[in-house]
Backbone bond lengths (Angstrom), bond angles and torsions (degrees), N, CA, C in turn:
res aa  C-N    CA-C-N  psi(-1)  N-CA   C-N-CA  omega(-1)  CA-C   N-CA-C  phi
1 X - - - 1.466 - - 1.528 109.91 -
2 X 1.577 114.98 144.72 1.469 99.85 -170.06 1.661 82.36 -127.95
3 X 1.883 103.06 145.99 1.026 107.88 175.82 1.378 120.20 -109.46
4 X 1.161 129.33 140.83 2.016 124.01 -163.24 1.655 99.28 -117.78
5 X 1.601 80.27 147.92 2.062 68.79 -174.44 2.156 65.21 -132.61
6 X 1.265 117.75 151.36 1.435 135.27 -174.91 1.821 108.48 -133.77
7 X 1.436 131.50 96.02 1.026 125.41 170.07 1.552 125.45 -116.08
8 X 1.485 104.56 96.86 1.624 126.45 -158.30 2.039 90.30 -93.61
9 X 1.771 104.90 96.13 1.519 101.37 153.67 1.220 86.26 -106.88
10 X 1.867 72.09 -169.77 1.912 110.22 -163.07 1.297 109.97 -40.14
11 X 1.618 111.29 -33.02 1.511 108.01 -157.44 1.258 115.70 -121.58
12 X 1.739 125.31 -1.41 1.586 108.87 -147.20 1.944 72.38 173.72
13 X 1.251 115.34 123.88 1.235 139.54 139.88 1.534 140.52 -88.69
14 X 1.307 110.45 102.27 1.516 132.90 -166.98 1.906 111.72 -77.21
15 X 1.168 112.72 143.19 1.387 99.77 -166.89 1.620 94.03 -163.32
16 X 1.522 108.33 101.02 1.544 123.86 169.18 1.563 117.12 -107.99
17 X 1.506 111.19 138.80 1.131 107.90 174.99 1.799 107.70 -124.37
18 X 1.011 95.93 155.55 1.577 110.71 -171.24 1.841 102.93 -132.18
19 X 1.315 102.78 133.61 1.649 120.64 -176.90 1.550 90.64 -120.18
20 X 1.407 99.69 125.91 1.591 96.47 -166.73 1.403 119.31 33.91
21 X 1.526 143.98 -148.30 1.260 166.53 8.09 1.720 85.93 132.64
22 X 1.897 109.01 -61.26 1.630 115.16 -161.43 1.315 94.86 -101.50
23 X 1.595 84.03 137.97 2.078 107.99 174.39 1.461 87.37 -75.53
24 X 1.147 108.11 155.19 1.375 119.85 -166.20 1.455 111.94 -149.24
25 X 1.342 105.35 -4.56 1.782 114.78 158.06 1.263 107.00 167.16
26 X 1.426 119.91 158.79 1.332 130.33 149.56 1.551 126.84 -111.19
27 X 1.392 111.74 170.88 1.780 103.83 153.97 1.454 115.63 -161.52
28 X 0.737 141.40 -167.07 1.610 137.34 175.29 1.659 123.38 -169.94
29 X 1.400 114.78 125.69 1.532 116.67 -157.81 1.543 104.14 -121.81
30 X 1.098 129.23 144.05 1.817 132.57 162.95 1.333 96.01 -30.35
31 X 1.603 110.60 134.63 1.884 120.32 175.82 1.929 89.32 -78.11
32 X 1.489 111.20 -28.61 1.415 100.02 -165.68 1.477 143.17 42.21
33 X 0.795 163.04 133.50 1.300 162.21 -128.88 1.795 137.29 -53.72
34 X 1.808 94.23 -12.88 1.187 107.45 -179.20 1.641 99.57 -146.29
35 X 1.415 107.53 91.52 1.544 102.50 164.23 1.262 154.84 -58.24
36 X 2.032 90.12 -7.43 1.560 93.08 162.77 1.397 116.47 -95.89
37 X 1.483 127.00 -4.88 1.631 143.89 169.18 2.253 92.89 -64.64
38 X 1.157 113.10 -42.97 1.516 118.18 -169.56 1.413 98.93 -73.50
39 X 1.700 121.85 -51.41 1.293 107.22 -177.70 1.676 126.75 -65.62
40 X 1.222 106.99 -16.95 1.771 124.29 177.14 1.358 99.90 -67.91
41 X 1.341 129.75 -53.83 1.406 138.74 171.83 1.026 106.90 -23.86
42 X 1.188 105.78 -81.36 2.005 138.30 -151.10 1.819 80.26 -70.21
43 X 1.323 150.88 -64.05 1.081 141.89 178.32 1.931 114.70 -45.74
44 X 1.067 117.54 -39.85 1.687 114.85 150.42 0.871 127.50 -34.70
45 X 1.365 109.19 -55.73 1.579 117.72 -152.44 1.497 96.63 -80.41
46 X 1.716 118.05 -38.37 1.220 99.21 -162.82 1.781 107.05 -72.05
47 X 2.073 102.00 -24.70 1.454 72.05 175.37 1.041 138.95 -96.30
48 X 1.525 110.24 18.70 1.351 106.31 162.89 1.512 105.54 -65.47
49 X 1.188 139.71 -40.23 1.569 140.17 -176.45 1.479 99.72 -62.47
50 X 1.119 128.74 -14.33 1.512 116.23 -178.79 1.464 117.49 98.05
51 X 1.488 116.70 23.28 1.141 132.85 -125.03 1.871 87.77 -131.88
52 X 1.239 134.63 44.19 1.131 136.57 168.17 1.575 136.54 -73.05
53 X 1.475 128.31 175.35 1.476 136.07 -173.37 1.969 95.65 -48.18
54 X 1.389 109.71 -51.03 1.888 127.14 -143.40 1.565 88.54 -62.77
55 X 1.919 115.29 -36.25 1.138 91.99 -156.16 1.167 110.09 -135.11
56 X 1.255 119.58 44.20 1.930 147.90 -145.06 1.732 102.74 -146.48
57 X 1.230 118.93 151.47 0.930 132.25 150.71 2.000 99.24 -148.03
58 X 1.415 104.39 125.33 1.355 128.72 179.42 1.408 128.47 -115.87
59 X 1.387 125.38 125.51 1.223 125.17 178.39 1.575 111.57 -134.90
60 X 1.847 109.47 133.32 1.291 126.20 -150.51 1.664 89.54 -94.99
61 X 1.476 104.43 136.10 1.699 103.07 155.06 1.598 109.89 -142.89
62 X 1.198 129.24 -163.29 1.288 131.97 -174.09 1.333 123.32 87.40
63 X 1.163 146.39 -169.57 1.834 156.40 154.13 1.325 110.01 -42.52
64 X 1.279 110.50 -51.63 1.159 117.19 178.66 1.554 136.84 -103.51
65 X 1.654 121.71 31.15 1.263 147.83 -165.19 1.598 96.86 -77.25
66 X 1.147 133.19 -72.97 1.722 117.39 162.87 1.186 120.24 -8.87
67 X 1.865 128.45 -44.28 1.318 112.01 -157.14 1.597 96.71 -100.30
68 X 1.397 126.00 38.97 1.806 122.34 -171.96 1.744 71.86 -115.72
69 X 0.728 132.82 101.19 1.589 142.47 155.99 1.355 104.50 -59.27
70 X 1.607 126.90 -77.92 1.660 125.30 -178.27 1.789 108.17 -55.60
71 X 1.339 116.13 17.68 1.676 120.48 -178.76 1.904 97.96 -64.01
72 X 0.942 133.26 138.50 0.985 136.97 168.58 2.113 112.46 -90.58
73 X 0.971 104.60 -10.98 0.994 105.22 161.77 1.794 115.31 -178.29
74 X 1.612 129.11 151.90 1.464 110.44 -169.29 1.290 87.35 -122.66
75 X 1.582 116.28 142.48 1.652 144.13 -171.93 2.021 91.03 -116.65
76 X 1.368 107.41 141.41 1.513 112.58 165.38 1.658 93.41 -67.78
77 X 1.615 115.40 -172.47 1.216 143.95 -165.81 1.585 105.43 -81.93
78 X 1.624 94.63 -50.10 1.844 116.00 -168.90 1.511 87.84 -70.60
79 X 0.833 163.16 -16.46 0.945 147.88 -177.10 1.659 134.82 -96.37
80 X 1.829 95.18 -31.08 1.716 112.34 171.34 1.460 92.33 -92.05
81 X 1.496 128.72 -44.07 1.615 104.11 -163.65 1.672 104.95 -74.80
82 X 0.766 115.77 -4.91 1.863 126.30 165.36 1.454 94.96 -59.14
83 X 0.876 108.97 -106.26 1.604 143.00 162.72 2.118 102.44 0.83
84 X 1.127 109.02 -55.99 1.203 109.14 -174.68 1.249 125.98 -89.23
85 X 1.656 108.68 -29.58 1.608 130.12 155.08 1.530 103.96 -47.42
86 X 1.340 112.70 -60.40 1.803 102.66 -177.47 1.374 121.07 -68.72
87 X 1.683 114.99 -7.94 1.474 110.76 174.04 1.203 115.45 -81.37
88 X 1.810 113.67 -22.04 1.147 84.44 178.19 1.622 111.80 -131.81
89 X 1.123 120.66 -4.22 1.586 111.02 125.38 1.498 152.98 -18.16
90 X 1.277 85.08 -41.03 1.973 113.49 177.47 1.966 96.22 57.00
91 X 0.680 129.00 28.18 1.637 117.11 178.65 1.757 105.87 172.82
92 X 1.862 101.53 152.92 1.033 89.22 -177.13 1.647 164.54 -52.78
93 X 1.004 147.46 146.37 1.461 122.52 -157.79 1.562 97.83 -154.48
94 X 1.129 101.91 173.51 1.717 130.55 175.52 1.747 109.32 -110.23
95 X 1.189 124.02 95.99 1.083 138.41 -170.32 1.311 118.31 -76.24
96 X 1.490 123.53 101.43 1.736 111.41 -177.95 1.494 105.88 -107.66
97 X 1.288 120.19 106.01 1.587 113.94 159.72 1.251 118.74 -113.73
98 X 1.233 112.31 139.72 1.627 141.18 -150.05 1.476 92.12 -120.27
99 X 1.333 116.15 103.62 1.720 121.42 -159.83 1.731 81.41 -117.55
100 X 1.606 92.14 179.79 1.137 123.56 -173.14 1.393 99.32 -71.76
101 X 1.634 122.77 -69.93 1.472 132.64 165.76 1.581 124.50 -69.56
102 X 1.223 114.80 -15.97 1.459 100.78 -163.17 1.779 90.42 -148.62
103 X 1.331 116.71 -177.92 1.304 122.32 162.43 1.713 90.63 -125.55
104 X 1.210 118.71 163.41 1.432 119.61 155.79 2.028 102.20 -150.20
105 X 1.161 97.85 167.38 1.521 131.69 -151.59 1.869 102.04 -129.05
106 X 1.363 119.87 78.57 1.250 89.49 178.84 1.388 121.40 -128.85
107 X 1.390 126.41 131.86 1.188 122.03 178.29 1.880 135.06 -53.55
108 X 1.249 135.19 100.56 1.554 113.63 171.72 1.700 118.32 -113.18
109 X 1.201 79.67 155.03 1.745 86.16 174.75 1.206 110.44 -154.58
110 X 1.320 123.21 129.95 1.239 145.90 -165.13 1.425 113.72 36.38
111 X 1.307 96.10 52.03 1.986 115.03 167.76 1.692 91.73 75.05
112 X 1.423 119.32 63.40 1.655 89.21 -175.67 2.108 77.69 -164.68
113 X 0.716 124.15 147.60 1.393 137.95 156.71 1.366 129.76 -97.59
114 X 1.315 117.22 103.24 1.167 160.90 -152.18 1.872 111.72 -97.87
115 X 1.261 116.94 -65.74 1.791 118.28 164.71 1.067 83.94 -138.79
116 X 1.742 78.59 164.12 1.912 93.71 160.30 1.808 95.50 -158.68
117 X 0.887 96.45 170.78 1.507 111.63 170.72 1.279 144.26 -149.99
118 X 1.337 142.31 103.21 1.532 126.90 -134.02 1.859 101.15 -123.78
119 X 1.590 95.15 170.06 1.346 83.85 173.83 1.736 104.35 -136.09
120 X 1.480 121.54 115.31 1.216 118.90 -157.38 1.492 103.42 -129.40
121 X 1.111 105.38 13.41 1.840 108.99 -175.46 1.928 122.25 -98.06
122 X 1.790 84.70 4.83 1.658 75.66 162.64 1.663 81.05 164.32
123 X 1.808 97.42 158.13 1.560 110.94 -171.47 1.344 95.49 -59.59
124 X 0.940 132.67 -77.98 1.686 113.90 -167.02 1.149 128.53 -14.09
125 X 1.564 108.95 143.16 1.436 113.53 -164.78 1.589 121.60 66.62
126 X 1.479 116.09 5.81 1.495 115.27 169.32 1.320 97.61 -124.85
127 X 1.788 95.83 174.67 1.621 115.36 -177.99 1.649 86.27 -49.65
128 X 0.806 147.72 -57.16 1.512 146.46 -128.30 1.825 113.38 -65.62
129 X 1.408 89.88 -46.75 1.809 123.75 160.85 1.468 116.11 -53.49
130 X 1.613 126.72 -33.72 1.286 129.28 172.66 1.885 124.27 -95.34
131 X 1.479 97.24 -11.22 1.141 116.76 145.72 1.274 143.16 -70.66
132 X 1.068 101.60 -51.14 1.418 102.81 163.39 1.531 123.27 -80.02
133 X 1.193 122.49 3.44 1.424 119.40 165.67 1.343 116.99 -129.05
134 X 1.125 119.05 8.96 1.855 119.12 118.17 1.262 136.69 -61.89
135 X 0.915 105.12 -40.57 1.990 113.17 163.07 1.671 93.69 -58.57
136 X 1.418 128.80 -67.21 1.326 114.42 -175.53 1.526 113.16 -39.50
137 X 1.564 111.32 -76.37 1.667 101.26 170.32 1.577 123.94 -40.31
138 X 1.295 129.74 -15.55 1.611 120.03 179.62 1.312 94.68 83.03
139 X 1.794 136.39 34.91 1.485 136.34 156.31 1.609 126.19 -139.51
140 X 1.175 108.54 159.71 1.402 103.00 -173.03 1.587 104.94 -92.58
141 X 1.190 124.44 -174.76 1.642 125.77 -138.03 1.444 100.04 -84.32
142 X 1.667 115.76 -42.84 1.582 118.47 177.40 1.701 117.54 -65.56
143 X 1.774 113.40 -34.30 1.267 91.25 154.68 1.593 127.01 -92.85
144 X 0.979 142.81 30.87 1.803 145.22 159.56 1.737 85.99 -83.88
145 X 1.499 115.58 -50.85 1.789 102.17 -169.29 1.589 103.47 -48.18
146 X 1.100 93.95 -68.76 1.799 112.12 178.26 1.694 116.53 -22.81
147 X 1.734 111.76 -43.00 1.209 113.49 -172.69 1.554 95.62 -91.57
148 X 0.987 124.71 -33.32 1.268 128.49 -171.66 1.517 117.31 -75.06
149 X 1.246 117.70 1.57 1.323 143.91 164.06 1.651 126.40 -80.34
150 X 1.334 113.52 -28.64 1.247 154.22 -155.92 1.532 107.23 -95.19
151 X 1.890 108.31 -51.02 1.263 116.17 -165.99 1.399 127.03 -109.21
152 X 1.721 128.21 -154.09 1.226 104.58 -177.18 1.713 96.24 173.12
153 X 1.316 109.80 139.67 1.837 90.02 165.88 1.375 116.93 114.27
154 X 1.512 122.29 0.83 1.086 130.82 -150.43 1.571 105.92 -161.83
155 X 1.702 106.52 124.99 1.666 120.43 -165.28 1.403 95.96 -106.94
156 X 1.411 108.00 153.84 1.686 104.47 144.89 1.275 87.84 -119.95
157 X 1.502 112.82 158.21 1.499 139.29 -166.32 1.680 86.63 -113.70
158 X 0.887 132.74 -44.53 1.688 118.47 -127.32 1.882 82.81 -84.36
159 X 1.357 117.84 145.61 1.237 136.59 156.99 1.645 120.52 -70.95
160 X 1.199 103.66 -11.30 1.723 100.80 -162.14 1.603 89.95 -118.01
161 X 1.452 107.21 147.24 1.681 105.45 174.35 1.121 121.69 -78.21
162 X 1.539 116.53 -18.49 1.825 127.77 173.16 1.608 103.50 -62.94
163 X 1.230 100.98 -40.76 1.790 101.62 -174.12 1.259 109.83 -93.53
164 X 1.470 136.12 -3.38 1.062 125.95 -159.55 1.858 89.85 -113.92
165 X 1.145 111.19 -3.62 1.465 129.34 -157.02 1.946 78.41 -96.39
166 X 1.163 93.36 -59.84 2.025 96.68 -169.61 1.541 105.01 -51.27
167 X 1.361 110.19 -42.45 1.731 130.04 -167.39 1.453 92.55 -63.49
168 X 1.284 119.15 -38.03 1.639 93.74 -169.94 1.853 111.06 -118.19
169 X 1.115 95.32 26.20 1.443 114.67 148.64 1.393 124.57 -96.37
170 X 1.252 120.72 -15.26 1.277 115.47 -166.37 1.617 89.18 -115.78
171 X 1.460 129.88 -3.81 1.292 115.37 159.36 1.932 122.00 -97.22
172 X 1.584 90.74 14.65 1.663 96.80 174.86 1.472 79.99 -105.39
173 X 1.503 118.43 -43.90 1.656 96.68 -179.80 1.816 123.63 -56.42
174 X 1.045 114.19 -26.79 1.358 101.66 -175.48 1.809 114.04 -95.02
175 X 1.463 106.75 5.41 1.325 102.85 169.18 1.724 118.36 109.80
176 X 1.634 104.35 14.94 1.785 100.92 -162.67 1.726 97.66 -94.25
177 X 1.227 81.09 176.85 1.873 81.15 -161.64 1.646 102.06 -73.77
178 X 1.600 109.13 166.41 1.647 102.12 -169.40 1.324 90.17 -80.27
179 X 1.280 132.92 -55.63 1.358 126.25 -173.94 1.587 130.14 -31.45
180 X 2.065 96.62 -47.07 1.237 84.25 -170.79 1.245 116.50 -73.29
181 X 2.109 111.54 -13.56 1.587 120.01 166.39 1.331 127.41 -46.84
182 X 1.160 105.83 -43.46 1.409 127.80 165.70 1.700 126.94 -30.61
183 X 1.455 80.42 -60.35 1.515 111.44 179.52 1.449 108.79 -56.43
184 X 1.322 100.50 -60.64 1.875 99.32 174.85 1.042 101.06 -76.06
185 X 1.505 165.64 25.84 1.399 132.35 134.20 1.197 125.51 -94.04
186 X 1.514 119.44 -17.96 1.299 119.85 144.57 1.228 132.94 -41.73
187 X 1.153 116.33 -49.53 1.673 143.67 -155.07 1.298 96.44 -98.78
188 X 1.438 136.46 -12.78 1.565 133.62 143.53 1.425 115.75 -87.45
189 X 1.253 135.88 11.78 1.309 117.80 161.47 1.389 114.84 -114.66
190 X 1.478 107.71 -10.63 1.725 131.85 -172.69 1.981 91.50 -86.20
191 X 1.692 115.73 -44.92 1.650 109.45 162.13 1.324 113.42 -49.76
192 X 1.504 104.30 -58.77 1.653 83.28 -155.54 1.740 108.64 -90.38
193 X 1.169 117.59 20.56 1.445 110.93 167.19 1.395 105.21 -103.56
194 X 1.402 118.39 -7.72 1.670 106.12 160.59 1.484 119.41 -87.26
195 X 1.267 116.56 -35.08 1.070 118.80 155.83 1.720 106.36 -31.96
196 X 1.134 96.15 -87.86 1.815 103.65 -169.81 2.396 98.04 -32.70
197 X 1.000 127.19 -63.96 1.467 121.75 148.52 1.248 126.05 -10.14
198 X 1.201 124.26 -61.63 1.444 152.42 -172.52 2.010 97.94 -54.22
199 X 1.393 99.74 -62.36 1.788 106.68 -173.25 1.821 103.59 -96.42
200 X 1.279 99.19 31.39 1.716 105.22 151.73 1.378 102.53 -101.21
201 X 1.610 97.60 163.06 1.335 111.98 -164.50 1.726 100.02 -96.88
202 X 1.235 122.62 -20.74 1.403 129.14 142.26 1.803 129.19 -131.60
203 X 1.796 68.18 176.33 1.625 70.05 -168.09 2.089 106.74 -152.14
204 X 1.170 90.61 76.15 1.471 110.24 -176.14 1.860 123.56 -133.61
205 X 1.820 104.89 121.06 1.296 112.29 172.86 1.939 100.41 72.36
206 X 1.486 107.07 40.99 1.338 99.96 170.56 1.458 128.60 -43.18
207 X 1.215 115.01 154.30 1.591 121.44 -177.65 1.310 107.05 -149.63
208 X 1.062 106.29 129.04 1.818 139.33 -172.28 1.926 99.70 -78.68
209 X 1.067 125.12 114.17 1.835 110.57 -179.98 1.703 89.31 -137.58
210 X 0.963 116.28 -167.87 1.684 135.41 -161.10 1.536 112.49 33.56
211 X 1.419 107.81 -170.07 1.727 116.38 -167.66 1.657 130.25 -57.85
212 X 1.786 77.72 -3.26 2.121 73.52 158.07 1.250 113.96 -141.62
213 X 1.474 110.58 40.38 1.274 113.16 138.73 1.461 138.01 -42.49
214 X 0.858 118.99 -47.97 1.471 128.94 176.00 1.372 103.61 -91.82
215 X 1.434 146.83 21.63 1.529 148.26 116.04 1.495 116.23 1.62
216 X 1.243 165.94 103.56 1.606 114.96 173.39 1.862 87.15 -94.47
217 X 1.486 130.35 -18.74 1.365 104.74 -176.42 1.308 105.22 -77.80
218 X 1.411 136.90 -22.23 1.511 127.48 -161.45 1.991 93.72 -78.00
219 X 0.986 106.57 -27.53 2.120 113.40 -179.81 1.246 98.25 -74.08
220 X 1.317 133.59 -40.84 1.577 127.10 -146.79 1.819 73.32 -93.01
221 X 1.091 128.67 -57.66 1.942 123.37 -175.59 1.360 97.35 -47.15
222 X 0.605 112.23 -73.74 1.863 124.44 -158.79 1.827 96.32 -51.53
223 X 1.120 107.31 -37.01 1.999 119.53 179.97 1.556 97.57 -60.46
224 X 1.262 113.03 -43.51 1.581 117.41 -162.57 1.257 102.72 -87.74
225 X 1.322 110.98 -45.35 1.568 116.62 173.28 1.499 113.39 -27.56
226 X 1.205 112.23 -56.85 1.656 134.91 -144.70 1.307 114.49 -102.83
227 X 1.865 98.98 -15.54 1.446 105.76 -171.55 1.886 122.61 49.98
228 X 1.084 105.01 29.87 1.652 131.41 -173.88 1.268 117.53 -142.51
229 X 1.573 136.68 97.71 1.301 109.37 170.67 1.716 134.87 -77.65
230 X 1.658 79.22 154.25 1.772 105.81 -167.30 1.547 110.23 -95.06
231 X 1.540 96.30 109.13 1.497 92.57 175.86 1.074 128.91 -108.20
232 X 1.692 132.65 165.85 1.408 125.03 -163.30 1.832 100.85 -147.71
233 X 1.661 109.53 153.35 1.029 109.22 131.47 1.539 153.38 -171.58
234 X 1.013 121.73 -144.88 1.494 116.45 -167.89 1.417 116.92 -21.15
235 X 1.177 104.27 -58.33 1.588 104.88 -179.54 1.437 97.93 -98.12
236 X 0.947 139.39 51.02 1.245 139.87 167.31 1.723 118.23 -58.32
237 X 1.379 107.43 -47.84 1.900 104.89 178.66 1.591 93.07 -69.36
238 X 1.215 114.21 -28.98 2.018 86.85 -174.06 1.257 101.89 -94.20
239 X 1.258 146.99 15.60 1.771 122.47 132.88 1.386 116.75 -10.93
240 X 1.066 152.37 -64.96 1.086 145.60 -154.07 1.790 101.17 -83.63
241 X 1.337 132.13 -61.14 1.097 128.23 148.01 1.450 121.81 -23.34
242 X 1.299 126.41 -48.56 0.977 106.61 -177.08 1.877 130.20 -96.13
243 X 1.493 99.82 -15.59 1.407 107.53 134.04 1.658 135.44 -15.71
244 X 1.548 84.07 -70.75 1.866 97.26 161.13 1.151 118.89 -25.34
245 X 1.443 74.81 -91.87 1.776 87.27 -171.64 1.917 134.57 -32.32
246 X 1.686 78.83 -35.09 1.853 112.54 -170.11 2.107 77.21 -60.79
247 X 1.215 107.29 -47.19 1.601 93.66 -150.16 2.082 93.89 -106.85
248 X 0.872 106.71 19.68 1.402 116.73 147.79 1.360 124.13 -90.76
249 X 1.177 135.52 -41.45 1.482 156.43 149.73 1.479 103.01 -39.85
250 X 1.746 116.89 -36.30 1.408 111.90 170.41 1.423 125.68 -87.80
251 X 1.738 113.53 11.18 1.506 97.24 -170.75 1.150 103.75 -100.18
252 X 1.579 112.28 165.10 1.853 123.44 -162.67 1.643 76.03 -120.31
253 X 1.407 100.50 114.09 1.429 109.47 162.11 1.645 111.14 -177.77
């Protein structure tokens, strides 16, 4: 029996499969513009792998978990990136994922989620916020890290991404270096996701999960940030995917 765990965010659809007990692969494709066009996909592909309803059990999570129609059942996010953080962590942790829409903060202990705390009231402080101010610089997100590595010296104030979007236009308008721009837009989403850290009720054995997991400057900020190191890994963005699966393997049906 193979178990599928499917995690369709804003930006990037995660897709683990598990044969019994052993993960047995992953992959991950652009969510692109229509997430129920992405979940039809990801349902191809598996059957081209042989990977059908008879001998599957699947569970949908992410932004886009509604549009997995053949989902046999849909889990929120807080609940698989819990779940998948402790699989592969092996012990308890403080879960930070830095999503497309939201960031969340979640507590586990002994494979089980305990608090959490999210921040969903505006792009700032998510992938969504570092996207869009790479498009301002004219780069994609791994080179802003890259420049932002480079520089130093330079805040954005503004809380809101519309204003913080103007703020760092008007410091390419007056001539400051891209790097050190760089630097502050990193270093405002690396603030306010410690912040969001900061008003948890803990804060032990951090773990790095979603699409900038594998960052190493956004971990080494966020490490300094917190004065705690933040660890990550390999499969770190499919935590939540693999959550799934972990709790697809658990359904009685």
């Amino acid at each position: 029996m193979f178990y599928i765990g499917i995690d369709i965010g804003s930006t990037a659809a995660k897709v683990v499969v598990f044969k019994e007990d052993k993960l047995e692969m992953n992959f991950v494709m652009p969510t692109g513009w229509n997430s129920v066009e992405t979940a039809n996909t990801i349902k191809e592909k598996l059957n081209l792998l042989g990977i059908n309803e008879k001998n599957s059990k699947v569970v949908a999570t992410g932004y886009g978990r509604v549009s997995v129609s053949y989902a046999d059942k849909i889990i929120t996010e807080i609940t698989c990136h819990g779940k998948g953080a402790a699989y592969l962590l092996k012990s308890d942790c403080t879960v930070i994922d830095i999503g497309g829409q939201d960031t969340k903060v979640i507590t586990v202990k002994n494979g089980s989620i305990t608090n959490f705390i999210m921040n969903d009231k505006c792009a700032a402080g998510t992938g969504r916020f570092l996207e869009i101010m790479a498009n301002t610089l004219g780069v994609d997100i791994d080179s802003l890290c890259d420049l932002a590595s480079q520089g130093s010296g330079i805040t954005i104030s503004s809380m809101c991404t519309v204003f913080a979007e103007s703020e760092v236009i008007s410091l390419i308008g007056r001539g400051e270096n891209k790097q050190d721009i760089a630097y502050a837009i990193v270093d405002s989403i690396v603030s306010k996701v410690s912040s969001l850290c900061g008003k948890h009720s803990e804060g032990f054995n951090y773990f790095l999960t979603g699409g900038l997991s594998g960052n190493t400057y956004v971990l080494n900020s966020l490490s300094k940030k917190l004065g705690k190191e933040v660890s990550m890994n390999d499969l770190g963005r499919y935590a939540g995917a693999i959550g799934a699966g972990i709790m697809a393997n658990n359904l009685l049906l």
